[in-house]
C-alpha positions, 0 to 999 in steps of 0.5 A: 067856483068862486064867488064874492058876495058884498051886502048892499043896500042897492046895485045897478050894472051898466053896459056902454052907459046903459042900465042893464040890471038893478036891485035895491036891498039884498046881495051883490054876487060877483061869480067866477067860474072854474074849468072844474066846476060843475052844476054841484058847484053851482047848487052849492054856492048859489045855496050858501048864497041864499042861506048864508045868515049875514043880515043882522036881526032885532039885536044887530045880530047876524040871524038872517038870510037873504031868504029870510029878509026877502031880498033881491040878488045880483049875478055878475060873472067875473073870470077874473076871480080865477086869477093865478097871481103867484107868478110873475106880475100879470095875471094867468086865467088859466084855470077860468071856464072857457066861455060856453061852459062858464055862460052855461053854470052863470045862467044855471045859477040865475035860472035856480035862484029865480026857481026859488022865488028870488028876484034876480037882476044880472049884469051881461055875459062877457060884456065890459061892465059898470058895477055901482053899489053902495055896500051895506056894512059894509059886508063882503064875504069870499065863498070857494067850493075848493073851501074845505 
C-alpha cells in the first residue's frame, strides 16, 4: 500500500464538474493499493496518517498530528502510484489491486478514520477526477507499508 499525503490548507474533488468532496485545513491522502495489501496495511498506513507529527507547534516545529490539530482528511484512491516504470516508457500496473479488492481496503481506510472521530471527505472510486488543493508548506510525504 502506498500513500501520498500533502498538508493542505483546503481540497476539494470534482467528477465531471461536480464537487464531490471538500475539506478545509488537514491531509490530503492520495491511496494506491497493491495485490498484497491487506486490512494490516490499511491499519497501518491510515494510523501513520492520523498520527504522523507534521503540523507545526508554537515554535514552528514539527509537534502535531493531525489528531492533535483536529483536522479534516481527504481519501483519493489513486492506482497509479502502483506504477512500475523501470521498463520501457509506459507504465505497468501490474502490482495495483484489482478493483473489487482495492474499493474494499480505500472503504475500510475511510470507514476506520470516521470510526476514530476524523471528518473525512473522499473523492469516487474509479471515476476520473479533479483534485484541487492548495498545499500547505508546502508538506508532502510518501508512506509504504513495503518501507522498512
Amino acid at each position: 500500500m502506498r500513500g501520498v499525503i500533502q498538508r493542505v490548507a483546503s481540497a476539494r474533488v470534482l467528477v465531471a464538474g461536480t464537487p464531490v468532496g471538500a475539506i478545509r485545513s488537514g491531509l490530503l491522502l492520495l491511496l494506491g493499493v497493491a495485490r498484497t495489501d491487506t486490512e494490516a496495511h490499511a491499519n497501518w498506513l491510515l494510523d501513520k496518517v492520523l498520527d504522523l507529527r507534521i503540523f507545526e507547534d508554537e515554535q514552528g516545529k514539527f509537534a502535531r498530528s493531525l489528531r492533535d490539530v483536529q483536522g479534516e482528511l481527504m481519501v483519493v484512491s489513486q492506482f497509479t502510484l502502483l506504477a512500475d516504470t523501470r521498463k520501457g516508457r509506459r507504465p505497468s500496473f501490474s502490482d495495483a489491486a484489482p478493483p473489487e479488492q482495492a474499493v474494499a481496503l480505500y472503504e475500510h481506510v475511510v470507514a476506520r478514520a470516521r470510526d476514530q472521530g476524523v471528518m473525512v471527505a473522499t473523492g469516487t472510486f474509479g471515476a476520473r477526477m479533479h483534485v484541487e488543493l492548495v498545499n500547505d508548506g508546502p508538506v508532502t510525504i510518501v508512506l509504504d507499508t513495503a518501507a522498512p
